[in-house]
N, C-alpha and C positions, 0 to 999 in steps of 0.2 A: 840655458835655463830661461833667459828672459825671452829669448824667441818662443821658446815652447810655451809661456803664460802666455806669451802676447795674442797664440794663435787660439788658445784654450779660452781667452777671452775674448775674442772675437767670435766662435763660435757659440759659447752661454751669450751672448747678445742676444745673435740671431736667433739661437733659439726660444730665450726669455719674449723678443718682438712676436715672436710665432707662436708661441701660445695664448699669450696675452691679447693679440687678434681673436684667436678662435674662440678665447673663453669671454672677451670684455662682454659682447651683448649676451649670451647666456645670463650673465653674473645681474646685470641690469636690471634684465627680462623680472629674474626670479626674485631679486632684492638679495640675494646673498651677497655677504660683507668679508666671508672668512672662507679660502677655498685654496686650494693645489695648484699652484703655481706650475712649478719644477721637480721631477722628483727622480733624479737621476737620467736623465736623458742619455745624456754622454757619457759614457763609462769613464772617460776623466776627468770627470767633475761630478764627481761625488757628491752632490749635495741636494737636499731640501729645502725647497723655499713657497713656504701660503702667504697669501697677499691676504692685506687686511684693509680693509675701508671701501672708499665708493670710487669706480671707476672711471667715473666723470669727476672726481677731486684729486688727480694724483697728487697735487702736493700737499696732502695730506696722508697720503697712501702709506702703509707700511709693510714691508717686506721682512718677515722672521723665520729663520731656517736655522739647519744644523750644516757641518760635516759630516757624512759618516766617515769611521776608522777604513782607512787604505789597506789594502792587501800586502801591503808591504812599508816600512818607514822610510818617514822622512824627516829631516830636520826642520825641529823646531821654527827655527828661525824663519827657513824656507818658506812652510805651513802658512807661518803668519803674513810672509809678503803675498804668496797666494791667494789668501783670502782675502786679502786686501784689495788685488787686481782685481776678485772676481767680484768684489764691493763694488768699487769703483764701475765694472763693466755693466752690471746691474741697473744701478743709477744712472745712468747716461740711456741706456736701452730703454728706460722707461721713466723719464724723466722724473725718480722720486730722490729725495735729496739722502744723500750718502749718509747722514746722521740717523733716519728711518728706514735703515737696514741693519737687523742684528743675526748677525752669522757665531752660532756656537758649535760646539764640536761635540757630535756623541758619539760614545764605545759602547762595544756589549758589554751589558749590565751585566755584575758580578756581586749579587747578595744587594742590592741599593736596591731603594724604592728606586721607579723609574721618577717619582718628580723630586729628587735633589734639586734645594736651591742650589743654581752657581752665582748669584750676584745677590751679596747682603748691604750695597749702598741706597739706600732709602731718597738717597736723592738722584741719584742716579734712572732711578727707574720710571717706565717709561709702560703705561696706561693707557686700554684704547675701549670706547663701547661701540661695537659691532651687531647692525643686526645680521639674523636669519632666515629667511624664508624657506621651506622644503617642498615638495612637490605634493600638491593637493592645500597648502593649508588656508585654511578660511577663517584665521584668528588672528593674521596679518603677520609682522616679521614681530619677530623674538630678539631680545635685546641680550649681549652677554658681555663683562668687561672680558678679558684679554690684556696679560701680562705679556709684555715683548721683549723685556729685557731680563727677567728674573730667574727664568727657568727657560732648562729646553723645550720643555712644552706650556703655550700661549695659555691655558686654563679650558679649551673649547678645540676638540680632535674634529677636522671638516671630515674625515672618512666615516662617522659614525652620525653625520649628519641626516641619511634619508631611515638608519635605525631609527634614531630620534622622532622622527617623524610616523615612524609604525606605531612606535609605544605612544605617540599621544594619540593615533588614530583607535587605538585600541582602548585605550583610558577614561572614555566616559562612562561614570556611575561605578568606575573600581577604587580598592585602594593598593595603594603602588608601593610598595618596597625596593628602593634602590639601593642598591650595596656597594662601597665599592665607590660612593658615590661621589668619588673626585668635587670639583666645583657645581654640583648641583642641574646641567642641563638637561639632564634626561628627567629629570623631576619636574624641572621647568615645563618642559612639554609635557609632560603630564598631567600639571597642574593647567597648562591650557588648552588641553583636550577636554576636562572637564573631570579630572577623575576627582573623588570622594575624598582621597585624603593620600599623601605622599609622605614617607618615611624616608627620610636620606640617611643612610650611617655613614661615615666616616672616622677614623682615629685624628684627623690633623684638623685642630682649631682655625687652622688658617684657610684650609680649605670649606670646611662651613661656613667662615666668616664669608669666605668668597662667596661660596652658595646663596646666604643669607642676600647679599647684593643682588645678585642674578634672579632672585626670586624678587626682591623690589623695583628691579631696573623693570620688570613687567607687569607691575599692579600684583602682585600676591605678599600676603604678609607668611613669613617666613616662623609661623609658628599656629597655633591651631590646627589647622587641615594639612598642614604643608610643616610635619618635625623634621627639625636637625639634629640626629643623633651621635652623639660624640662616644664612639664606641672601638673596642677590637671586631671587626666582624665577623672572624670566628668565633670568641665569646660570645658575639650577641646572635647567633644564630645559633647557638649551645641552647641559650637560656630563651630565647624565644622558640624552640620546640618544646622546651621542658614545662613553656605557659602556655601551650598548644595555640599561638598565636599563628593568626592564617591572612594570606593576601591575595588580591586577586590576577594581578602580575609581580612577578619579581624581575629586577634586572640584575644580572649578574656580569661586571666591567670590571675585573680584578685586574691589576698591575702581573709584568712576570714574575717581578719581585718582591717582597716584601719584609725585610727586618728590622724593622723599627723598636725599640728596646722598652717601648709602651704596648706592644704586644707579646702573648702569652709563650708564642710559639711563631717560628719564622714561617715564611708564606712561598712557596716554588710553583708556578702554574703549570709547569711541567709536571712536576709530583705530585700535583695537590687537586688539579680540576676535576674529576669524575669523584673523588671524595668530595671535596665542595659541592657540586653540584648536586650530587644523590640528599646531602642534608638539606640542602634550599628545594629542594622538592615539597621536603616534609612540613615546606611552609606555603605553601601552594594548596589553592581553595579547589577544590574540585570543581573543573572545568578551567579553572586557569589556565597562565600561559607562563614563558619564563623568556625570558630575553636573553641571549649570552652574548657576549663578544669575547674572542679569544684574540690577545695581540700575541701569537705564536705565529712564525711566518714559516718557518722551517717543520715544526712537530703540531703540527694544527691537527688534533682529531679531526676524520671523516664522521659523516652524520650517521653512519651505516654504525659505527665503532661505539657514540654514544645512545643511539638507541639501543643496543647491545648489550653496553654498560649497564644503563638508568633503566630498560624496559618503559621506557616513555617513545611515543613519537616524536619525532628530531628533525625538524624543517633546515636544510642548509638557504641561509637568507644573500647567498655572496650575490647573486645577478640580480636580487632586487635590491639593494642598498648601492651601486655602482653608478654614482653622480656622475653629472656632463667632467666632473675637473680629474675623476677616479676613472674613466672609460680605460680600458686595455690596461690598467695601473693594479700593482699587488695594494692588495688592503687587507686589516685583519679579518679572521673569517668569524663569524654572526651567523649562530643557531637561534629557531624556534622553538623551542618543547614544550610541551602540553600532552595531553592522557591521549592512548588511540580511540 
């Protein structure tokens, strides 16, 4: 066993050194702070890992990833010396110090939101602000905090990074409704693309709270033109058709899952997207657009299936949202919809 980590760690070296060549000057170039490290290279070593910070500061660098679940068990115990080797192998390959590497472990989600806190130590936790840059932008880098220890996901998904940068590109002089809308960054970019006025809903105060930062950490106040809406978003998209409320993009970012006991009715993105989506139509300005991102990697509707469905035109967005850190990499799949 320990021959076999020892070689399994020798090789996530090599490879952690090898990509981290091809990506450090990209990363530089563009100003991005938050990006795809590793992302299963080695079929045994299962794991994810985005690098956070500046590449000319590794020791201040930080390295946050998962496990994914093995195709087969193993023991506990095991698991844990593992991840530890492959800790350890990490930090040495790139000189960042063992304590700014946090390796968690995910499973397929079973009825859980996908952002479960797993660490409630408040002191324990460990905070980072990352800028963004995307490709074209000429409003400079975008600032976002980034939770590294507290959940499996950091507050800010790098594959939805050059989306982000369509909806602000698209954003000047509209108003934006975002759903769905986790920590607030696609609103961010919206708000500094120049759009009119940004709506974020969400059901978790913690995540508006975040939003609310994320919107100050770049010069916007986080109330007038730019609401945080603390809502079900099925309810609030019930009752804002029934107040014939209209937007000129909507983004649609829904989790797989969703059952939270402050909502009316549980949430399956399997079961549930082409009904979701046909209502968020109904709030769609004529001539709008509507942004999707599906985190389905297995059951991802084709665009052919949803213009089918919805009788809208259905852009599949997968080769132009495919950053330097996502090239030849699965990422969720991101439609356009708008009227033919």
């Amino acid at each position: 066993m320990q021959d076999k980590t020892a070689g399994q760690s020798k090789m996530f070296a090599n490879r952690l050194q090898k990509r981290f060549r091809h990506l450090k000057k990209w990363a530089l170039r563009t100003g991005v702070q938050a990006w795809r490290l590793y992302d299963r290279d080695i079929p045994e070593i299962p794991l994810v890992l985005d690098f956070y910070g500046d590449c000319s500061m590794l020791q201040d660098a930080v390295l946050s990833g998962a496990l994914y679940k093995r195709p087969y068990e193993k023991d506990e115990a095991d698991e844990a010396e593992w991840l530890s080797a492959m800790k350890e192998s990490a930090a040495l390959a790139l000189g960042i110090k063992p304590s700014n590497i946090f390796l968690k472990q995910r499973e397929k989600q079973k009825g859980l939101s996908q952002y479960e806190k797993i660490n409630s130590k408040k002191d324990a936790r460990v905070e980072k602000i990352v800028s963004e840059s995307a490709k074209g932008m000429d409003c400079g880098g975008l600032k976002f905090k980034v939770n590294l220890s507290d959940y499996l996901d950091t507050g800010l998904f790098a594959d939805r990074r050059l989306l982000r940068a369509m909806v602000r590109d698209a954003a000047k002089g509209k108003k934006v409704l975002n759903l769905f809308s986790y920590t607030g960054s696609f609103s961010v970019y919206a708000a500094a693309g120049g759009a009119v006025s940004t709506d974020s809903v969400d059901l978790s105060n913690t995540y508006l709270s975040w939003a609310k930062e994320n919107f100050e950490l770049n010069g916007f106040e986080a109330k007038g033109a730019n609401n945080l809406i603390r809502a079900d978003v099925l309810e609030f998209i019930k009752n804002a058709i029934k107040a014939k409320s209209r937007w000129d993009i909507i983004i649609v970012d829904p989790p797989a899952f969703s059952n939270s006991k402050k909502m009316t009715d549980d949430f399956d993105l399997n079961r549930d997207l082409i009904e979701l989506l046909a209502q968020c139509l109904k709030l769609l300005s004529s001539g709008g657009e509507m942004f999707v991102s599906v985190n389905l990697h297995r059951k991802a509707p084709k665009a052919a299936e949803l213009e089918t469905a919805l009788k809208m035109h259905v852009t599949d967005l997968q080769g132009k949202i495919e950053d330097e850190d996502f090239k030849e990499r699965k990422i969720p799949k991101a439609f356009l919809i708008k009227e033919y």
